[in-house]
N, C-alpha and C positions, 0 to 999 in steps of 0.2 A: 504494500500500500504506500502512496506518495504521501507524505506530507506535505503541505502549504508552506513550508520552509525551503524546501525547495522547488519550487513553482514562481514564477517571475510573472507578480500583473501586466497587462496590456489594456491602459483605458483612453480609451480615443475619443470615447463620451462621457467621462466622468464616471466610468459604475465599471471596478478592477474584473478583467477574465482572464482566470489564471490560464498558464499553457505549461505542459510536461515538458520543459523541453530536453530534459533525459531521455524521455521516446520517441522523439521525433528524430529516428533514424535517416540517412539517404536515400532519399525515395517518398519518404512518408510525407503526408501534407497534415494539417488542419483548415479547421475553415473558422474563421474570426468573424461574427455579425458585430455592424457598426456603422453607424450613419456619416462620419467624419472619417473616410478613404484617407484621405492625405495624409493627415495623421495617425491611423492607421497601421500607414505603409510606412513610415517615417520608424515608430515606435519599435514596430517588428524587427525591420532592419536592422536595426541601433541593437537591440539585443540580440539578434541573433548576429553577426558579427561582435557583439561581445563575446560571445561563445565559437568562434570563430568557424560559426555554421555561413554559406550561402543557400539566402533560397530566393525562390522566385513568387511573385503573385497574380492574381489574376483576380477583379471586380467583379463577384457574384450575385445573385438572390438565389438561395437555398433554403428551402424547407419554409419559402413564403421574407427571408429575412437576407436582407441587404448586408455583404459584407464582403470579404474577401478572403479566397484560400492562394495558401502558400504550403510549396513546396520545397522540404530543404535538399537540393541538387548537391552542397558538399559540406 
């Protein structure tokens, strides 16, 4: 089980969504719902190059909810 100790919020609109990103292997994506893309994309970025992941994204609606999935490519 994760703990929220290690989990890194991402809030693009002001309300934290944490993301594992211990399992977010090469390959793996998530999908992040969020009204504020820019930010976002920005936020994700920033920490996953802290972690010295690349991934890529693409502007969704999924499951009816505006967001964006990212995949970490390295």
């Amino acid at each position: 089980m994760t703990s929220y100790q290690s989990l890194s919020p991402i809030q693009p609109d002001g309300i934290p969504i944490f993301v594992a990103w211990h399992d977010l292997v090469i390959g793996a994506s998530v999908f992040v719902p969020a009204v504020n893309l820019t930010k976002l994309r920005k936020q994700v970025t920033k920490e996953a190059e802290r972690r010295g992941f690349i991934v890529v994204g693409w502007e969704r609606i999924e499951s009816g909810k505006l967001g964006m999935r990212f995949w970490r490519v390295l």
